[in-house]
LUMLUMKE-614406 format. One record per residue (C-alpha): x, y, z; residue number from 1. Coordinates in Angstrom, 3 decimals. Layout:
N
<rec east="X" north="Y" up="Z" num="NUM"/>
...
//
This chain:
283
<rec east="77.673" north="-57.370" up="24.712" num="1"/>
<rec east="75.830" north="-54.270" up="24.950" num="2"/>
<rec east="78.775" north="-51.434" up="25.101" num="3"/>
<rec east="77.391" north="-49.926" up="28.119" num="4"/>
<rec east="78.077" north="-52.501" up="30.856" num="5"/>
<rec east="81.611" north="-52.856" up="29.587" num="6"/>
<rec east="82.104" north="-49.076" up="29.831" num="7"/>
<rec east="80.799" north="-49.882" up="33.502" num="8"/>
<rec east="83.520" north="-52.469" up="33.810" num="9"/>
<rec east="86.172" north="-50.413" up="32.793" num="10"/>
<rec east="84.887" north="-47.628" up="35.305" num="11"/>
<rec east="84.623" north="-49.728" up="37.909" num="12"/>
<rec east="88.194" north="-51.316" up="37.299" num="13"/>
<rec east="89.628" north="-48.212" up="37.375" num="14"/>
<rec east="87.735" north="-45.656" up="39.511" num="15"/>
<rec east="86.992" north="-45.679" up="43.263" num="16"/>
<rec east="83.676" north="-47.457" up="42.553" num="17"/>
<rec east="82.838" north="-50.244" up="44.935" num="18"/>
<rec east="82.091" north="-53.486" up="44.004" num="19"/>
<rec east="77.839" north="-53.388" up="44.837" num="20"/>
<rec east="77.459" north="-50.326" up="43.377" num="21"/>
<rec east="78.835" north="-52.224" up="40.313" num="22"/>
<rec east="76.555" north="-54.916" up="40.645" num="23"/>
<rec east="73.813" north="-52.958" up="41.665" num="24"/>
<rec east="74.001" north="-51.057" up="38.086" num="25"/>
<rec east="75.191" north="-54.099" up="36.411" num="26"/>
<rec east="71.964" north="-55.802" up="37.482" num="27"/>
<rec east="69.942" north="-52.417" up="35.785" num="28"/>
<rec east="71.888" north="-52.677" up="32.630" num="29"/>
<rec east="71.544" north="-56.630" up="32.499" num="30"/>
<rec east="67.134" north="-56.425" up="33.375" num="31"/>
<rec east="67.705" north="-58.487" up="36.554" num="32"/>
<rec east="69.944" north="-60.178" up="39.398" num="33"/>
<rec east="69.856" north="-63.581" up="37.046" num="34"/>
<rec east="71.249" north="-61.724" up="33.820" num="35"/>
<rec east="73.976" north="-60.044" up="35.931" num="36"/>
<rec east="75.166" north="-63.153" up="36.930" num="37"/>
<rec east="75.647" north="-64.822" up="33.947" num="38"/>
<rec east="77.573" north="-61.549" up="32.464" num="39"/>
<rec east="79.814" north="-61.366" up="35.075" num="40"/>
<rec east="82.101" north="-64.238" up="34.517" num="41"/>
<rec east="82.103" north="-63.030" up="30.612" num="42"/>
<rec east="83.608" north="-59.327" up="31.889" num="43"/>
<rec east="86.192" north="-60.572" up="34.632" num="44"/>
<rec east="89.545" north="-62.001" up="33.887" num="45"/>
<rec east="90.449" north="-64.856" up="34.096" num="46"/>
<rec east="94.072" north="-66.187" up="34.414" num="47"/>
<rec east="93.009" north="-70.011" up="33.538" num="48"/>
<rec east="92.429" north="-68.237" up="30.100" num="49"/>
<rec east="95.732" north="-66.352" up="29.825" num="50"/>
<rec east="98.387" north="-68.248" up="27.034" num="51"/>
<rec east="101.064" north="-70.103" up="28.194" num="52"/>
<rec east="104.044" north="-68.920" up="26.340" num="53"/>
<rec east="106.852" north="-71.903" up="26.985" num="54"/>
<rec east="109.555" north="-71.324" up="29.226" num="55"/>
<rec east="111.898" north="-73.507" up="26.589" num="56"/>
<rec east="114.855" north="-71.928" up="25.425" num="57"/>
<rec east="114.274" north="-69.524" up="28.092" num="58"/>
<rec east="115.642" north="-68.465" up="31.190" num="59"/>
<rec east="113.849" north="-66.764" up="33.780" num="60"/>
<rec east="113.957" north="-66.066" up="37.186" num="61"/>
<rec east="112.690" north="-63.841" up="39.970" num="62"/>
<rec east="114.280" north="-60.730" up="41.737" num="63"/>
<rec east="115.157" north="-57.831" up="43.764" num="64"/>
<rec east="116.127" north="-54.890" up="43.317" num="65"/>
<rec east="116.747" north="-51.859" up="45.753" num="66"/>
<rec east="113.210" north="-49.307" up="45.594" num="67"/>
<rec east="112.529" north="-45.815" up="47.117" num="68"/>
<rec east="110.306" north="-48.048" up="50.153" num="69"/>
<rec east="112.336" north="-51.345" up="50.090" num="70"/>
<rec east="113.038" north="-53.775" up="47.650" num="71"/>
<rec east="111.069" north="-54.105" up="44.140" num="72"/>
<rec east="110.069" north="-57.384" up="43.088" num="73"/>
<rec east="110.371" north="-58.378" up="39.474" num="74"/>
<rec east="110.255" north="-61.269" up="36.948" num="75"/>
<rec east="112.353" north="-61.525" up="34.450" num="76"/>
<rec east="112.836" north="-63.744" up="31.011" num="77"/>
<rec east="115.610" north="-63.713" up="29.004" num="78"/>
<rec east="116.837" north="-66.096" up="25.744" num="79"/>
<rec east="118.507" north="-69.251" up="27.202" num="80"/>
<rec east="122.358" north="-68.352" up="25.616" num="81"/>
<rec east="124.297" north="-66.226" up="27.619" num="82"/>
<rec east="125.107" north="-63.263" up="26.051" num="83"/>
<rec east="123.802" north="-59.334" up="26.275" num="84"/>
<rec east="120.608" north="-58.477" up="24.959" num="85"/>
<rec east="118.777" north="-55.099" up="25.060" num="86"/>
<rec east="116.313" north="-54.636" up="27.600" num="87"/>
<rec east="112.762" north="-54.738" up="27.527" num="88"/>
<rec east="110.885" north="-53.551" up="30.970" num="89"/>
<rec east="107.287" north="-54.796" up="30.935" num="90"/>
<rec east="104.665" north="-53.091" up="33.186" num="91"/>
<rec east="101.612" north="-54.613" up="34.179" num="92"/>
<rec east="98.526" north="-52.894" up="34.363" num="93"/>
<rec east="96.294" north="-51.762" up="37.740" num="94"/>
<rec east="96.470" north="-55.647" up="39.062" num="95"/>
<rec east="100.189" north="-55.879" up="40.036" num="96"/>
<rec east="102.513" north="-58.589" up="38.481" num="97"/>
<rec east="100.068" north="-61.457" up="37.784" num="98"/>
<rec east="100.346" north="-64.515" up="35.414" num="99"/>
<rec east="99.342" north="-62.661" up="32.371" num="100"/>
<rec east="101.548" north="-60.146" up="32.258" num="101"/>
<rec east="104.634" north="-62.577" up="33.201" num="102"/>
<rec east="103.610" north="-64.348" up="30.183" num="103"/>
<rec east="103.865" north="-61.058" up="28.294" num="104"/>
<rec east="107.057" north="-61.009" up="29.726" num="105"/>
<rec east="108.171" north="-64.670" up="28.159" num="106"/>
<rec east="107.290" north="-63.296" up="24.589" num="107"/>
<rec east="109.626" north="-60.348" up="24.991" num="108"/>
<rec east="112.379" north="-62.426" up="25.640" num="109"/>
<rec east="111.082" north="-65.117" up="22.881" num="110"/>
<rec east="111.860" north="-62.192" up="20.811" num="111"/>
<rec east="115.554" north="-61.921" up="22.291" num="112"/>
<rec east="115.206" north="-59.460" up="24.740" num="113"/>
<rec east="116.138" north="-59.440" up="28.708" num="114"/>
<rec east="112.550" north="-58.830" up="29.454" num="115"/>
<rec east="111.683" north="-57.351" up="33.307" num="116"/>
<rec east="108.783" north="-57.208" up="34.752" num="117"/>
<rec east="108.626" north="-55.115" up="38.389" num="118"/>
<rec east="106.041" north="-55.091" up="40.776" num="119"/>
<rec east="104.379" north="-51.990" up="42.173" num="120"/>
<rec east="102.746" north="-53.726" up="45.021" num="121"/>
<rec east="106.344" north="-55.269" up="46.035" num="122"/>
<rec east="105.829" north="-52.536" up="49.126" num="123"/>
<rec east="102.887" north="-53.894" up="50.113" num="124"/>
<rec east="103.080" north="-57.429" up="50.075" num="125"/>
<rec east="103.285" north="-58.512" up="46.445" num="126"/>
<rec east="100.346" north="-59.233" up="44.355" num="127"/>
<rec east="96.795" north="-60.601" up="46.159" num="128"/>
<rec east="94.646" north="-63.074" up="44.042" num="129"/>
<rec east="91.953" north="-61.635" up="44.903" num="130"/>
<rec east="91.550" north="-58.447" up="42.032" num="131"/>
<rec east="89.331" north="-56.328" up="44.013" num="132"/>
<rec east="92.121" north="-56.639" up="46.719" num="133"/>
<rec east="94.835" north="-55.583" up="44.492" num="134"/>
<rec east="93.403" north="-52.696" up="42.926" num="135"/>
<rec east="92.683" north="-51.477" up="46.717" num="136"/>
<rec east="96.261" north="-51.496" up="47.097" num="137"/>
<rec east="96.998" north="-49.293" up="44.361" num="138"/>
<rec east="94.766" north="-46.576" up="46.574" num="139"/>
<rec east="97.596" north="-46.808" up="49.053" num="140"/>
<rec east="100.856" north="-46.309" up="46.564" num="141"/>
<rec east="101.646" north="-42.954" up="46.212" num="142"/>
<rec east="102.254" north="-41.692" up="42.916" num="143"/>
<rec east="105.992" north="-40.221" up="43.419" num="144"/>
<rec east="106.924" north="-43.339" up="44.602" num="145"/>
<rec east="105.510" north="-45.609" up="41.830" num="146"/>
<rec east="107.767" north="-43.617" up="39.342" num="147"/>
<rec east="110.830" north="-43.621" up="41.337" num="148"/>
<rec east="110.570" north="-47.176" up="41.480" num="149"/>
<rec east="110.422" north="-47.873" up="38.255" num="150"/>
<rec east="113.161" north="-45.398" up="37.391" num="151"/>
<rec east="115.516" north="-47.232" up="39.580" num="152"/>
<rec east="114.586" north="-50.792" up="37.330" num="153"/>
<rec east="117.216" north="-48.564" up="35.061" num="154"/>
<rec east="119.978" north="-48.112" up="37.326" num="155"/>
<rec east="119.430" north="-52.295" up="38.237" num="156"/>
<rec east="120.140" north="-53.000" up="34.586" num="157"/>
<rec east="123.218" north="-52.002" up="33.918" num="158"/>
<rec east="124.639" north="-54.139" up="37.426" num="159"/>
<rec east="123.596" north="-57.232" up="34.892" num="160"/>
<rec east="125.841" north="-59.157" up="32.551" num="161"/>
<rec east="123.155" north="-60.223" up="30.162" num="162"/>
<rec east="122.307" north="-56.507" up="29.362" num="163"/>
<rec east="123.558" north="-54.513" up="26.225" num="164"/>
<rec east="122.518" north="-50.700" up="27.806" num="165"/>
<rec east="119.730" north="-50.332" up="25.299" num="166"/>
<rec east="116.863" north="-49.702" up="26.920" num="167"/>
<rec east="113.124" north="-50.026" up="25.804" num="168"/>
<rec east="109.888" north="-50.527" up="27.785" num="169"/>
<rec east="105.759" north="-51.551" up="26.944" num="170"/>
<rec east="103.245" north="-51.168" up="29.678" num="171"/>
<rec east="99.577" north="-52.019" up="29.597" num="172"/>
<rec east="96.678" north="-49.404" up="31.143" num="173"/>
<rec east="98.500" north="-48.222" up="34.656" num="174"/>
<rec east="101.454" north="-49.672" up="33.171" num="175"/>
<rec east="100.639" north="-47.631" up="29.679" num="176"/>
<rec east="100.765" north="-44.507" up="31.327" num="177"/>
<rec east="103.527" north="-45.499" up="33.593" num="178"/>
<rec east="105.358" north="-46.280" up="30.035" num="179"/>
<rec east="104.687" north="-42.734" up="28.782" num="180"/>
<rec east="106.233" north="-41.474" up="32.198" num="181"/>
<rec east="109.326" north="-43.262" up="31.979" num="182"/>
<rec east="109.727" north="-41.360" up="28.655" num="183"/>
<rec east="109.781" north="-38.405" up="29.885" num="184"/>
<rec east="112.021" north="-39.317" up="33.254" num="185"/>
<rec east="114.325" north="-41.812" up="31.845" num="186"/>
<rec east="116.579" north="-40.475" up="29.062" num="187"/>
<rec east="118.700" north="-43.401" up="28.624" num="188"/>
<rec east="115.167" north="-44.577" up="27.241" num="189"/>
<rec east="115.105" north="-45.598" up="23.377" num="190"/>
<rec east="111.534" north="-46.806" up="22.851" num="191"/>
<rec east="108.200" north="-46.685" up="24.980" num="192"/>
<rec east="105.158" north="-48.674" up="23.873" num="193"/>
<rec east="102.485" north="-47.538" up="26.009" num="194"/>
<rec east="99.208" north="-49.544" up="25.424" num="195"/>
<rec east="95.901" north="-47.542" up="26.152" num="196"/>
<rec east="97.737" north="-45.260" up="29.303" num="197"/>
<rec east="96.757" north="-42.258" up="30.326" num="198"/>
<rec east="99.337" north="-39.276" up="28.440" num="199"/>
<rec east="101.739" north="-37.307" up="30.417" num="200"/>
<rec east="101.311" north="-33.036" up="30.626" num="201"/>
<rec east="101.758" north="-31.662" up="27.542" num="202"/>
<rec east="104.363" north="-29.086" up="28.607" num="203"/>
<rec east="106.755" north="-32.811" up="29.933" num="204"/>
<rec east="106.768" north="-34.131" up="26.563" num="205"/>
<rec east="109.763" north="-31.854" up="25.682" num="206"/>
<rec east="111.758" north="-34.057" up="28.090" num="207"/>
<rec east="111.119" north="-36.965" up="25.973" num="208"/>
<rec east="114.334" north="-38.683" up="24.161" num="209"/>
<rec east="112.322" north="-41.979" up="23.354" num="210"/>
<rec east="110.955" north="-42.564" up="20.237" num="211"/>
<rec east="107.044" north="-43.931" up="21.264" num="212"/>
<rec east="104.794" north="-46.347" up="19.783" num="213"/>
<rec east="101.016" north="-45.304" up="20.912" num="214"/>
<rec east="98.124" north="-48.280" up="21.027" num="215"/>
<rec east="94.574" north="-47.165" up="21.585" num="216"/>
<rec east="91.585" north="-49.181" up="21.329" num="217"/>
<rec east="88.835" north="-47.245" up="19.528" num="218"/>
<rec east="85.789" north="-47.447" up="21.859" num="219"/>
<rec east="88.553" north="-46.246" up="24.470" num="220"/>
<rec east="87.041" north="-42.725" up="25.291" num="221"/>
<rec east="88.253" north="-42.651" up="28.911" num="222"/>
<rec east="92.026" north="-42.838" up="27.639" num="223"/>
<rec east="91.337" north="-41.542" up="24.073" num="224"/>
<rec east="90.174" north="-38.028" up="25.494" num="225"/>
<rec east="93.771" north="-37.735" up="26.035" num="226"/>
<rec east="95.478" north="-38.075" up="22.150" num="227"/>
<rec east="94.649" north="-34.830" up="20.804" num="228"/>
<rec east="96.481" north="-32.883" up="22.929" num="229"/>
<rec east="99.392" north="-35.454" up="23.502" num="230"/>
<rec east="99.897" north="-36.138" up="20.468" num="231"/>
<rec east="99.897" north="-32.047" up="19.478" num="232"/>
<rec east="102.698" north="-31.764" up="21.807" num="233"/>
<rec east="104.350" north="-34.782" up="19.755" num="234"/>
<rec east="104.391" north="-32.947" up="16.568" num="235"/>
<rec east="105.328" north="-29.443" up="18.147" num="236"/>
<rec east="108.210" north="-31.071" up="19.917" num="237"/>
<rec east="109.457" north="-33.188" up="17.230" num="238"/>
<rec east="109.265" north="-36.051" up="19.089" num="239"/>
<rec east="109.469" north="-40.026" up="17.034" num="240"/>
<rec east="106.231" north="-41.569" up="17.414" num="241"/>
<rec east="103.560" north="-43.974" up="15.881" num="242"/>
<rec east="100.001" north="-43.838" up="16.902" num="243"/>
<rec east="97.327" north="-46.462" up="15.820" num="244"/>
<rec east="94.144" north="-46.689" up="17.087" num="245"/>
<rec east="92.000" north="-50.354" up="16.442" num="246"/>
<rec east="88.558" north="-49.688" up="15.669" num="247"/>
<rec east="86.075" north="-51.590" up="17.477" num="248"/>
<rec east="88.327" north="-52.552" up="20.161" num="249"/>
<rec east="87.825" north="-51.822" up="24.000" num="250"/>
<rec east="90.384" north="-50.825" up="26.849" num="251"/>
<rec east="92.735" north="-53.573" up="27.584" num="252"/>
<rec east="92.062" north="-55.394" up="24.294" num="253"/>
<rec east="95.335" north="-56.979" up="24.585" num="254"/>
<rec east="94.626" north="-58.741" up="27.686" num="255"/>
<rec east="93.622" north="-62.354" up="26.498" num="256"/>
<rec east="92.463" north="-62.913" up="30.357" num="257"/>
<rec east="89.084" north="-60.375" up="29.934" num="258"/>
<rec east="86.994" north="-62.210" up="27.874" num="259"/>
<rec east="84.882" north="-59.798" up="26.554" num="260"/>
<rec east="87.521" north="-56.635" up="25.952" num="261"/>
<rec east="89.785" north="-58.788" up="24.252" num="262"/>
<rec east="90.354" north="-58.127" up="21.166" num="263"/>
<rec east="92.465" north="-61.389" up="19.594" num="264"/>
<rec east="92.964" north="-59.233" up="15.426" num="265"/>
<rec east="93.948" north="-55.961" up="17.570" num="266"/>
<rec east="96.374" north="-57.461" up="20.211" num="267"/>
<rec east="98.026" north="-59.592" up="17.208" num="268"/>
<rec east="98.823" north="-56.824" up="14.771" num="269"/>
<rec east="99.544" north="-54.600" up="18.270" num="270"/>
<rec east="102.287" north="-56.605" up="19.991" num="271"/>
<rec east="103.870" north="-57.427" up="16.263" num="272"/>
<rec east="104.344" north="-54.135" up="15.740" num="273"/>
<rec east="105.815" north="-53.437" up="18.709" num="274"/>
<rec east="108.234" north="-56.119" up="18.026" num="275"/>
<rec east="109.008" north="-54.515" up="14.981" num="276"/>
<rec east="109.660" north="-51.375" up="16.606" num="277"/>
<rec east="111.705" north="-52.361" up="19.304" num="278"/>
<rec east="113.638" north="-54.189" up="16.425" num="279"/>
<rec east="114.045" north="-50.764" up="14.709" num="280"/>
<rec east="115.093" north="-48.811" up="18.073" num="281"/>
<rec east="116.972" north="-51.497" up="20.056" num="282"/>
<rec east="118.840" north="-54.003" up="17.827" num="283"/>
//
């Protein structure tokens, strides 16, 4: 598919860019209304496409926990035997907590980790299924608040028998850069996998205590204007970190729900190295 329209795509999924002026330059890119039409369903998700990790020899379940505007709703997966297990917060990306990222959730804890996914449209009603819907709630969350809210997932762990007080976390787009804040905020934090997010302010990354895994897709350039100076303040800082970039992939390549950003080699050899790193930093 011709590069452009997914650019448009991403801007459009993540910039105040209503949904007929996408179409309307959709429809230029594609030559006519007809062309758009038959693209479209090849550039939206699709949770009827998402795998279906199995919930066997897993337990999950859903809950609350207290947030900075009421209670934060979460999902979380652990390994079936009760015992402690280091904790891995998953954060989903500018679509709230859907079915794709709770399955992202169930392979965390396949891996033996209590995995928990919050919610940052709990304040607003949860997630809508209607995408255009949720990402208009994300205009209405203020910033401050997003962060406090997921700061206070880490002083819910620790009220939780089946946690060991290590501490690691992977987010996804919003959820990448939300992953990248928590490592500067939290400093119980031991590893942060942020997956194409936006990079904090250089002069925070001094704060950071978390060793970080970075994943960028290569045809990223929104996001990827960002490494150079990030990862500058890395080095100068002495901060732990890995940083791959997968050529030929787009933004959100991991996401096996967007058809035509998906990137099946990429998000393979992504998540399994974030196993491997969590196994490094948390077990």
């Amino acid at each position: 598919m011709d590069q452009r329209i997914i650019n448009l795509y991403d801007e459009y999924t993540h910039k105040p860019l209503s949904r007929s002026e996408f179409l309307q330059r959709l429809t230029v890119l594609a030559g006519g209304t007809a062309a758009a039409m038959t693209l479209l369903p090849l550039l939206e998700v699709n949770y009827a496409n998402a795998a279906v990790t199995s919930q066997e020899d897993l337990s999950t379940e859903r809950i609350t926990y207290p947030g900075v505007n009421g209670d934060m709703q979460a999902y979380v997966a652990r390994p079936k035997e009760e015992k402690p297990y280091a904790a891995v917060v998953v954060i989903h990306e500018n679509r709230g907590l859907n079915a794709h990222i709770e399955d992202v959730t169930r392979r965390a804890a396949k891996a033996g980790y209590l995995a928990i996914a919050p919610n940052a449209l709990s304040s607003l009603g949860g997630t809508p299924e209607n995408e255009d819907e949720a990402r208009a709630k994300f205009q209405q969350l203020k910033p401050e608040d997003n962060l406090q809210n997921f700061i206070k997932v880490f002083d819910y762990l620790p009220t939780r028998k089946d946690g060991n007080g290590k501490y690691g976390c992977v987010g996804f787009c919003w959820g990448g850069a939300m992953a990248n804040n928590l490592a500067v905020n939290v400093p119980s934090l031991k590893a942060a996998v942020p997956f194409y997010g936006r990079q904090p302010a250089a002069e925070d990354v001094v704060k950071i205590k978390a060793a970080l895994q970075l994943h960028y897709g290569g045809l990223d350039e929104r996001v990827n204007a960002g490494i150079p100076a990030f990862e500058e303040a890395l080095k100068k800082n002495d901060i732990t970190y890995e940083l791959y970039i997968y050529e030929g992939a787009n933004h959100a390549f991991h996401n096996d729900t967007a058809p035509t950003r998906y990137n099946e080699a990429a998000a393979k050899l992504a998540w399994q190295r974030t196993l491997d790193f969590f196994a490094k930093y948390l077990k």
